[in-house]
N, CA, C and O atoms as a MOPAC input file, in Angstrom:
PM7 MOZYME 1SCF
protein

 N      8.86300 1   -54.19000 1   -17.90000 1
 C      8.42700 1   -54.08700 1   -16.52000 1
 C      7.51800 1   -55.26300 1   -16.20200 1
 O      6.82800 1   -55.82900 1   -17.04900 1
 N      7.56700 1   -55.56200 1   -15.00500 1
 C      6.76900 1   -56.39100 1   -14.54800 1
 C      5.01300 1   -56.30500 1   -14.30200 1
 O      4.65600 1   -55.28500 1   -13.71100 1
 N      4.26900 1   -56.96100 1   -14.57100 1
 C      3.07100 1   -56.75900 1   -14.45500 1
 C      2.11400 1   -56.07600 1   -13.22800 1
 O      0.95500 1   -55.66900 1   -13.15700 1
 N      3.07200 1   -56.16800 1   -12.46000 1
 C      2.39800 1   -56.02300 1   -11.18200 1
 C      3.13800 1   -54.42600 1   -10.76100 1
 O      2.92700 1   -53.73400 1    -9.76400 1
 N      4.03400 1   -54.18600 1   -11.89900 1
 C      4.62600 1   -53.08300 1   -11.53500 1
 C      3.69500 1   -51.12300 1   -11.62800 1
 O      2.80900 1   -50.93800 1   -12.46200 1
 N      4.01500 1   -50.29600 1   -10.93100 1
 C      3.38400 1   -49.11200 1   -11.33100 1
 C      4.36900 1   -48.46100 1   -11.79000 1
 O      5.53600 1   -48.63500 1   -11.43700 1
 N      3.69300 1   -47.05400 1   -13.23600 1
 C      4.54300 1   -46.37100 1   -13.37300 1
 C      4.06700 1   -45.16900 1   -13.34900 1
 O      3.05100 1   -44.81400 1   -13.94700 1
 N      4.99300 1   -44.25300 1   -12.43900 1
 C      4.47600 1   -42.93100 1   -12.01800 1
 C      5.41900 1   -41.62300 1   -13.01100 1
 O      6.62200 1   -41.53000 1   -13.25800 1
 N      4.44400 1   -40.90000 1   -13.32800 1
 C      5.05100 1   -39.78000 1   -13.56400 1
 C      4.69500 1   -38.80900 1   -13.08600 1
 O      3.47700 1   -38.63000 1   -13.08900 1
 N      5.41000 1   -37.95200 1   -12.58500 1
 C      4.69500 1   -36.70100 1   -12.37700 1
 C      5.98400 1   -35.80300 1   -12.88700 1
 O      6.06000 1   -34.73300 1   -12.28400 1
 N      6.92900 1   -36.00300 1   -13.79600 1
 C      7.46100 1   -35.14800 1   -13.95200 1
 C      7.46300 1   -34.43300 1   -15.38300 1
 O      7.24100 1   -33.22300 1   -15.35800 1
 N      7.68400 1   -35.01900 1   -16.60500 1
 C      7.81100 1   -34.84800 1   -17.75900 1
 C      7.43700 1   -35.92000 1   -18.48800 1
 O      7.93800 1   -37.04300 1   -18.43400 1
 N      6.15100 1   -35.39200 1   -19.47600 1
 C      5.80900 1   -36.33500 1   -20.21200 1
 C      7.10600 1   -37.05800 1   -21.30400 1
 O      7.32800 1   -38.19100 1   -21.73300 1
 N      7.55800 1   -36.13300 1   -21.40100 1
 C      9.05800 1   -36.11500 1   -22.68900 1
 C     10.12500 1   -37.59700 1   -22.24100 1
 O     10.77300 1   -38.42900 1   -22.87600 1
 N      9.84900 1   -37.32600 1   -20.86000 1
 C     10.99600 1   -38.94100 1   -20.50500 1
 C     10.70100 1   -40.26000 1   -21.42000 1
 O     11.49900 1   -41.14400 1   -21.73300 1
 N      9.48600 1   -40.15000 1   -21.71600 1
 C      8.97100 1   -41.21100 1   -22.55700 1
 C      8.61400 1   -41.38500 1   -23.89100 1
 O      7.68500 1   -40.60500 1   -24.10200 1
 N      8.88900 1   -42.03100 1   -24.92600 1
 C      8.81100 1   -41.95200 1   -25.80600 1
 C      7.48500 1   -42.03300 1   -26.13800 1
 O      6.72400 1   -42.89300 1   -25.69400 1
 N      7.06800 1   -40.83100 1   -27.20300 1
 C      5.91700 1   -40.58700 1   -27.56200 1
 C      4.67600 1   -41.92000 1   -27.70900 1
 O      5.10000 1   -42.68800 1   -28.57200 1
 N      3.91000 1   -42.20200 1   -27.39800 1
 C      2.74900 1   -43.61500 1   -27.24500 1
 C      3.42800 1   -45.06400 1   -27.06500 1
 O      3.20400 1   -46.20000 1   -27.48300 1
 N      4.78800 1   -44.16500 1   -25.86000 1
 C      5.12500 1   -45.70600 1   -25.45100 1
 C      4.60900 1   -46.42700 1   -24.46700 1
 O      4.45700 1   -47.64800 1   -24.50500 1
 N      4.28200 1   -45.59700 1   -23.42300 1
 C      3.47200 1   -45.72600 1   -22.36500 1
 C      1.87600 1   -46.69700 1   -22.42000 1
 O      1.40500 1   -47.68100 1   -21.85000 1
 N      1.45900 1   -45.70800 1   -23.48300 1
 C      0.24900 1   -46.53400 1   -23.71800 1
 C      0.38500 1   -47.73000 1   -24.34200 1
 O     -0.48500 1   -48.54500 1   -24.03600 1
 N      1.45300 1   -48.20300 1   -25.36000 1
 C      1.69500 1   -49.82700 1   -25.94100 1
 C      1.85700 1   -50.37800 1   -24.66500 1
 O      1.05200 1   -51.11000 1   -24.08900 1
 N      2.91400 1   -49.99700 1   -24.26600 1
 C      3.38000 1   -50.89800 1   -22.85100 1
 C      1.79800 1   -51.31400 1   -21.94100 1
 O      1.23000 1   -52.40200 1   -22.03000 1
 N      1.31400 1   -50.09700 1   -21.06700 1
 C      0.09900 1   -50.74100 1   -20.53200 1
 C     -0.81200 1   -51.75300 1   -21.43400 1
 O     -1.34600 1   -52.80100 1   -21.07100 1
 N     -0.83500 1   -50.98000 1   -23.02800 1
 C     -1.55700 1   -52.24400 1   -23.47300 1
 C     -1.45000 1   -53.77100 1   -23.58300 1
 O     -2.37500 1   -54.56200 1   -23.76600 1
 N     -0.06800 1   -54.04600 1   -23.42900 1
 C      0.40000 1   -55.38400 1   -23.12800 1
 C      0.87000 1   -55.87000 1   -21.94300 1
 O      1.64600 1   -56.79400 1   -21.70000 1
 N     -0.07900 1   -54.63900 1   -20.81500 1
 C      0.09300 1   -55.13600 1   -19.45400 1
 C      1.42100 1   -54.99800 1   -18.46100 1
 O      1.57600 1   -55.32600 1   -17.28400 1
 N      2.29200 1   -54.39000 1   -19.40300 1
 C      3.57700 1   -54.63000 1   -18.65200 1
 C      4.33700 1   -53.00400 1   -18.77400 1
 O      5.11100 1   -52.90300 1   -19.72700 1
 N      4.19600 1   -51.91100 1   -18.00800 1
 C      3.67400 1   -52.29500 1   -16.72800 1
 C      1.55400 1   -52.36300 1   -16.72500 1
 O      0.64100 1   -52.15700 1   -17.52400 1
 N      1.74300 1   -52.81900 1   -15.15200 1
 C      0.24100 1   -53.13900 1   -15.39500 1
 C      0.10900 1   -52.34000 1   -14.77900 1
 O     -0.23000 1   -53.01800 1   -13.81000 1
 N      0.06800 1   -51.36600 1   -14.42200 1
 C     -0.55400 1   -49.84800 1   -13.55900 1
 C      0.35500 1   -48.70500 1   -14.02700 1
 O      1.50900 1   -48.88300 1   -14.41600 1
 N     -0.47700 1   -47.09500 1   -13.93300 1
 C      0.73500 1   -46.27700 1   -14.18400 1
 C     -0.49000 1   -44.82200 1   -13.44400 1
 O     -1.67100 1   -44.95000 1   -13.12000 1
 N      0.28500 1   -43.71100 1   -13.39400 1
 C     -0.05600 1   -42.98900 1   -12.64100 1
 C      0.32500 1   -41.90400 1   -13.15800 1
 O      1.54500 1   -41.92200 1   -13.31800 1
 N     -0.23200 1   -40.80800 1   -13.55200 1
 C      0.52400 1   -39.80000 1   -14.96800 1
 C     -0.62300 1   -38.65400 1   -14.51000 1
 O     -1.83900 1   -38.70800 1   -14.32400 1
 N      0.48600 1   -37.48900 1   -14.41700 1
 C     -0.05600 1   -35.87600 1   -14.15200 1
 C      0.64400 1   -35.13300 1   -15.30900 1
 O      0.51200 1   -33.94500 1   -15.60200 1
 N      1.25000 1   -35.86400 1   -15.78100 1
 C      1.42100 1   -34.75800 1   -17.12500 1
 C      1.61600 1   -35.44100 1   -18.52900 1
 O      1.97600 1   -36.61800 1   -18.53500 1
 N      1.48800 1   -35.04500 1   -19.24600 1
 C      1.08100 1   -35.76000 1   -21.05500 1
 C      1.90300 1   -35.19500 1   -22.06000 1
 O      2.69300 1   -34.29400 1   -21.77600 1
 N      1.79800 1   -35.61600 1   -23.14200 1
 C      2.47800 1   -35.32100 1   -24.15300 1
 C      2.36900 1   -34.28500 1   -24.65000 1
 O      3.24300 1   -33.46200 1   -24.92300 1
 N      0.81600 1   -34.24000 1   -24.87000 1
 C     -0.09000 1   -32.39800 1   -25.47700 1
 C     -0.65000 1   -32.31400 1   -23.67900 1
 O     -1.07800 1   -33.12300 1   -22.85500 1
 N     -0.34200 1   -30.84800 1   -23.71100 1
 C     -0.87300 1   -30.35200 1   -22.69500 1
 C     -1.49600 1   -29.13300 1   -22.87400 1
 O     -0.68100 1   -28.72300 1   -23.70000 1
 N     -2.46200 1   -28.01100 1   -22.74500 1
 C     -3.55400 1   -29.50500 1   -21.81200 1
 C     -4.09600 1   -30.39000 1   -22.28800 1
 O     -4.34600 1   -30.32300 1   -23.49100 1
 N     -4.49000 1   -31.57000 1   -21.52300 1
 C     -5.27300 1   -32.99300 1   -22.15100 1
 C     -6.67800 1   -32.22700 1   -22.35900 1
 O     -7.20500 1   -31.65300 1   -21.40600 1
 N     -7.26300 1   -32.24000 1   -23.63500 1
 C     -8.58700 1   -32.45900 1   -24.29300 1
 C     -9.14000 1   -32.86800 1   -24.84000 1
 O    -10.20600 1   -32.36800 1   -25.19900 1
 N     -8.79400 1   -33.79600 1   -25.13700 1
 C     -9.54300 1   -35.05600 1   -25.51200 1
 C     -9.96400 1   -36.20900 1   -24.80600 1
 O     -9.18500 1   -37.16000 1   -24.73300 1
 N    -10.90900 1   -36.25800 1   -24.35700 1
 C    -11.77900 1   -36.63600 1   -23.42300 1
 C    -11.41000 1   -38.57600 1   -23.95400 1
 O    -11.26200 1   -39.56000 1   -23.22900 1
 N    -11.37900 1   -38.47200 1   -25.18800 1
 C    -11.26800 1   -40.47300 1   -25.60400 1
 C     -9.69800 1   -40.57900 1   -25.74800 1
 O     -9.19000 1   -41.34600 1   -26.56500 1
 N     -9.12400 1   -39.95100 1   -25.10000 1
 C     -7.08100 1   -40.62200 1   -25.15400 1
 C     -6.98000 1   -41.61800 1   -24.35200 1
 O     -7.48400 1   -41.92200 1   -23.27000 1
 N     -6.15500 1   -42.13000 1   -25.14700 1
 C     -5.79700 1   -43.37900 1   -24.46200 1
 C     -5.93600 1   -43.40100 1   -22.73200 1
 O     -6.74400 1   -44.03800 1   -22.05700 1
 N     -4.95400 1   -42.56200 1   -22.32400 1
 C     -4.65600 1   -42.57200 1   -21.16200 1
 C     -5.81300 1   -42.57000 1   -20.20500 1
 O     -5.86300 1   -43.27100 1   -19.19500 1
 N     -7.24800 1   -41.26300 1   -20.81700 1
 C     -8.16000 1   -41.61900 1   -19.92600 1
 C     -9.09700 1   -42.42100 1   -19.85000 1
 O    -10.09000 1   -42.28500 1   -19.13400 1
 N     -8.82100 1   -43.47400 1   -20.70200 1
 C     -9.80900 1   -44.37400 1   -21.30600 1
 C     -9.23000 1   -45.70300 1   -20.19500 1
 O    -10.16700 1   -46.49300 1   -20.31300 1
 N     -8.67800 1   -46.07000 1   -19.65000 1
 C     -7.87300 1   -46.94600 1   -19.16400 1
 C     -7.76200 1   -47.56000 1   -18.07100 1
 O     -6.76900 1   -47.39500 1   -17.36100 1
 N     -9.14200 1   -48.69200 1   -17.61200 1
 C     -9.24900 1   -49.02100 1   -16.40000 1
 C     -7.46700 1   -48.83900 1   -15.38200 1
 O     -7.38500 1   -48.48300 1   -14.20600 1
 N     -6.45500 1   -49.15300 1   -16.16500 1
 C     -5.19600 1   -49.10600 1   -15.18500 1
 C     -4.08900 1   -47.96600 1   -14.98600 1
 O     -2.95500 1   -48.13400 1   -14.53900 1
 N     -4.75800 1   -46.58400 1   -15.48500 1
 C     -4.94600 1   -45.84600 1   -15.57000 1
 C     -4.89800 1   -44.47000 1   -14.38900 1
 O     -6.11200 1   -44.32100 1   -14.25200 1
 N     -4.38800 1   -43.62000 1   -13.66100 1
 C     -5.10600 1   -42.80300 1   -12.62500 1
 C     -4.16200 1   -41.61200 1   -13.23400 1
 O     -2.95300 1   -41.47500 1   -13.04300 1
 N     -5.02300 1   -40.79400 1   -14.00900 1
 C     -4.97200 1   -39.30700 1   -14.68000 1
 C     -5.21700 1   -38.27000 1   -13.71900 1
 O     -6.29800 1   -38.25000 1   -13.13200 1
 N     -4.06500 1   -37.14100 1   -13.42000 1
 C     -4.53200 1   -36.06900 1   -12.46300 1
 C     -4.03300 1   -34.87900 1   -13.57100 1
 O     -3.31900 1   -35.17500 1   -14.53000 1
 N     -4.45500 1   -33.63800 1   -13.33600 1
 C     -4.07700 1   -32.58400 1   -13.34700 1
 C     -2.44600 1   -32.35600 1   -13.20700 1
 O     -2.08000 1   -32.80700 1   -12.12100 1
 N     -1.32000 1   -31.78000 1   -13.99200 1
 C     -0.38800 1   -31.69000 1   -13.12600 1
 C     -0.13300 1   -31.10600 1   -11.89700 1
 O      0.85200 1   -31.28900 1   -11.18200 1
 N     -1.29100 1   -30.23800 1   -11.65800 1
 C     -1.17900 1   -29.66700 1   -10.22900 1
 C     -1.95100 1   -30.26100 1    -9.30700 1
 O     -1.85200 1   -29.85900 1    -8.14800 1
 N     -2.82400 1   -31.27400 1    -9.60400 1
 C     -3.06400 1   -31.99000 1    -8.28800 1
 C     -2.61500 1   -32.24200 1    -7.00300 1
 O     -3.35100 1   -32.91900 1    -6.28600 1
 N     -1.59300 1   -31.85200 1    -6.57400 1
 C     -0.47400 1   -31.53000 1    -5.34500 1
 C     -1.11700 1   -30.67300 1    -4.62000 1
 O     -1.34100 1   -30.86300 1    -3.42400 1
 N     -1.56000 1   -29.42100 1    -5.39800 1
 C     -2.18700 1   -28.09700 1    -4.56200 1
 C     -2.67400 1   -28.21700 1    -4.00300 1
 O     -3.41000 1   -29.16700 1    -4.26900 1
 N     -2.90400 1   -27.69000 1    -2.89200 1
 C     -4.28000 1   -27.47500 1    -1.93000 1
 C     -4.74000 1   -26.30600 1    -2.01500 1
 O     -4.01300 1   -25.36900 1    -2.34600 1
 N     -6.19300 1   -26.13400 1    -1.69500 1
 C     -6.64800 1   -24.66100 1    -1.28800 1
 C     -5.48700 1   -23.87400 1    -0.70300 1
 O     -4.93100 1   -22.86600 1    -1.14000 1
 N     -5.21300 1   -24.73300 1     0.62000 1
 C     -4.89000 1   -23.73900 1     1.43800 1
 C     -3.69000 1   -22.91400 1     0.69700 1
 O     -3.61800 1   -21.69000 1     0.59100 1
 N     -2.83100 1   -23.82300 1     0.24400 1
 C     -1.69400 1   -23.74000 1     0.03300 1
 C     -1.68600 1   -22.39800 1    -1.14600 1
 O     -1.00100 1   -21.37900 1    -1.05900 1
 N     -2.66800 1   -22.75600 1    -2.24800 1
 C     -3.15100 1   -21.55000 1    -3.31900 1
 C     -3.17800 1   -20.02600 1    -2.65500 1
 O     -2.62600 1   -19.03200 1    -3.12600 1
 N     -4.05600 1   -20.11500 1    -1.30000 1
 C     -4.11500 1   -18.96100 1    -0.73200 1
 C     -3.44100 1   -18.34100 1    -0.33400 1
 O     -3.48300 1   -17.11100 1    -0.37000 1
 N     -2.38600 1   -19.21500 1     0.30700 1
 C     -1.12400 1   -18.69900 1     0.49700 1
 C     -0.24000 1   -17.71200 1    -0.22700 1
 O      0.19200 1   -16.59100 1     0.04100 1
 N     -0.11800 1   -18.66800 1    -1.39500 1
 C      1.03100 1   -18.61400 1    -2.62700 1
 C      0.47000 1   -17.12400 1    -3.48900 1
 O      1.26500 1   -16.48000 1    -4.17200 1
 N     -1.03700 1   -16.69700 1    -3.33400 1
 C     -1.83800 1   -15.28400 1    -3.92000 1
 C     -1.52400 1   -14.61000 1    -3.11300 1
 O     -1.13100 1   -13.46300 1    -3.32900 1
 N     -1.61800 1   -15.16800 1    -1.89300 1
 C     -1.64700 1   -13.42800 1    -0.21200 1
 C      0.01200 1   -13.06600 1    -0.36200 1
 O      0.37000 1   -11.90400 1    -0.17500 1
 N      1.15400 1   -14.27600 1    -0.76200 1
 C      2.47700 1   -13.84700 1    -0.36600 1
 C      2.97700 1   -12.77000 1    -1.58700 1
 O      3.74000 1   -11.82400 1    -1.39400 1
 N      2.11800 1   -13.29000 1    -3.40400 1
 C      2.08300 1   -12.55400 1    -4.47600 1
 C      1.71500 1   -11.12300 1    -4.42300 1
 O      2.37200 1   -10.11100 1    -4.66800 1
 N      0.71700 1   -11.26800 1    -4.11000 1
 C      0.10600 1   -10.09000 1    -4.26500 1
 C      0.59700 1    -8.66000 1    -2.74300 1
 O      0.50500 1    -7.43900 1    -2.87000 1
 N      1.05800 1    -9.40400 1    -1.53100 1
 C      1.75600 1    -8.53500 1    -0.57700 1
 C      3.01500 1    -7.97600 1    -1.17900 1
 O      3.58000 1    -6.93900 1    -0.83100 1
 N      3.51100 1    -9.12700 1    -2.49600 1
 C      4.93700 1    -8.33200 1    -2.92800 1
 C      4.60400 1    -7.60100 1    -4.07900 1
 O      5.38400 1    -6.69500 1    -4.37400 1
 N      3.93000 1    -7.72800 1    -4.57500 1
 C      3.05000 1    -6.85000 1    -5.71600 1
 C      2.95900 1    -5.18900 1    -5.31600 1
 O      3.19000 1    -4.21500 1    -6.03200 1
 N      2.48700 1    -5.26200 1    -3.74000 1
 C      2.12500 1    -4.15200 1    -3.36100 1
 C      3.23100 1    -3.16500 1    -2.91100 1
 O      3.44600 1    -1.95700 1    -3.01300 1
 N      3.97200 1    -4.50200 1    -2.23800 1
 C      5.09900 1    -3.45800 1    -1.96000 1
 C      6.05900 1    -3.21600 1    -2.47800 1
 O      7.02300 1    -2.76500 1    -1.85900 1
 N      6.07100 1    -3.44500 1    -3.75200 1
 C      6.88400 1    -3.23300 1    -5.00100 1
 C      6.41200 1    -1.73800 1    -5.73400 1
 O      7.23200 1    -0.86000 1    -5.99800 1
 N      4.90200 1    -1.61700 1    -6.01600 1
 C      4.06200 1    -0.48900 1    -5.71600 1
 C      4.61900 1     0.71300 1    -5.37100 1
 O      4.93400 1     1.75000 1    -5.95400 1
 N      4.66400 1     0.09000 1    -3.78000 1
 C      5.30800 1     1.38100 1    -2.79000 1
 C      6.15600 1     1.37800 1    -2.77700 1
 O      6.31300 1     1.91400 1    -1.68000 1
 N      7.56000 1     1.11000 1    -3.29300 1
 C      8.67000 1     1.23200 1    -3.29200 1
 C      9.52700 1     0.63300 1    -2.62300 1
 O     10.72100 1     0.93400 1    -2.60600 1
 N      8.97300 1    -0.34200 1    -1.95700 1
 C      9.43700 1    -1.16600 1    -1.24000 1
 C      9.81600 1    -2.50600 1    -1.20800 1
 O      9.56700 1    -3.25400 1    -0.26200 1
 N     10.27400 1    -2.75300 1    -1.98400 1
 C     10.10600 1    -4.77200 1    -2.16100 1
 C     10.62500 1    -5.34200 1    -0.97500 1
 O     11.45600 1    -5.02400 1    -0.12500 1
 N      9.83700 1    -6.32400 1    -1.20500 1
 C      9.89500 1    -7.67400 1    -0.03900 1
 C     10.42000 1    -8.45100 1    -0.40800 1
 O     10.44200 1    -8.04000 1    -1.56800 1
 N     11.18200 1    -9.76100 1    -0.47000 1
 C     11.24200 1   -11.04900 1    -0.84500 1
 C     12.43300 1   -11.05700 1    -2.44500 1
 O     12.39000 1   -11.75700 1    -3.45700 1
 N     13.22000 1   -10.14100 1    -2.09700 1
 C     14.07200 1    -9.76600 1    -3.29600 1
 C     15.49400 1   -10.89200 1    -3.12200 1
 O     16.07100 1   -11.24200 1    -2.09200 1
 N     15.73400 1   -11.22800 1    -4.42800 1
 C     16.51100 1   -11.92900 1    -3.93100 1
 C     18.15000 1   -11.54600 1    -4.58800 1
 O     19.15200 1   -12.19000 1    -4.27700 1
 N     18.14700 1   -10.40400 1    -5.51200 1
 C     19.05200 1    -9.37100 1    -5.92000 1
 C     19.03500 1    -8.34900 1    -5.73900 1
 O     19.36100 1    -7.59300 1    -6.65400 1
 N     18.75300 1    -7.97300 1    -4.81700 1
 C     18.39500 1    -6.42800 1    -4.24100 1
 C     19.55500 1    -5.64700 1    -5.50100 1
 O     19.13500 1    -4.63000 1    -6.05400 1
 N     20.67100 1    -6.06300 1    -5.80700 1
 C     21.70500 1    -5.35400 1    -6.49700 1
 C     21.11100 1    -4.30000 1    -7.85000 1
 O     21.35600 1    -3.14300 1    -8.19000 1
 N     20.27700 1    -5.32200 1    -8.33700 1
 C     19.55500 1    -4.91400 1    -9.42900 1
 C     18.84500 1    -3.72600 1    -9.47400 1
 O     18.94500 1    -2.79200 1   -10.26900 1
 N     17.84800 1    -3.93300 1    -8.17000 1
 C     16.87900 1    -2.55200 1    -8.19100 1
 C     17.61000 1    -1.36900 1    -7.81100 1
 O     16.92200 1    -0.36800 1    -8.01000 1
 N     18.78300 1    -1.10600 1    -7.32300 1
 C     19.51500 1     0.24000 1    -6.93200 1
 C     19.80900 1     0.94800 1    -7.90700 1
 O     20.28100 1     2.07300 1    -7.74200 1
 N     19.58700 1     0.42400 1    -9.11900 1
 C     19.90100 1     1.43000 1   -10.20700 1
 C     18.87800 1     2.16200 1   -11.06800 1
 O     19.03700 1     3.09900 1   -11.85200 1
 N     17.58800 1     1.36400 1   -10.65100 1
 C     16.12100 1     2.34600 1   -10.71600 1
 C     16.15900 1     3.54100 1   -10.81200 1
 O     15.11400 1     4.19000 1   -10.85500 1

């Protein structure tokens, strides 16, 4: 890759061969990269390569989330939670299944 190039992942650390990423930035090429998910997950080790790395920008893989969006994704859970409860499901997407309850 070119020096000036970025490399983003946000999908699977696995696309890449295990501490290839980090040789490569170390010889600059590519010279930027952008990574939400890792090899060991979760990242705890505070001195890995990756976060050690002025060229470097480490997120969470869920960095995407928003509050709002969290609140959402609990109020829509937990409404089908309930009405699963009561006998009622919401948001089924085989209804076929539960008729034999």
């Amino acid at each position: 890759m070119k020096p000036t190039a970025i490399f983003i992942n946000t999908s699977r650390a696995q696309l890449v061969e295990a501490g290839a990423l980090v040789a490569a930035l170390r010889t600059g090429r590519p010279g930027f990269a952008a990574v939400d998910v890792f090899e060991e997950e979760p990242l705890r080790d505070p001195t890995h390569p990756l976060l050690t790395m002025d060229n470097v920008i480490c997120t969470p893989h869920i960095g995407y989330v928003t509050r709002d969006e969290y609140d959402l994704q609990f109020s829509d859970v937990f409404d089908q939670i309930v009405a699963y409860a009561a006998g009622a499901p919401i948001n089924v997407i085989n209804p076929e299944v539960l008729a034999g309850r």
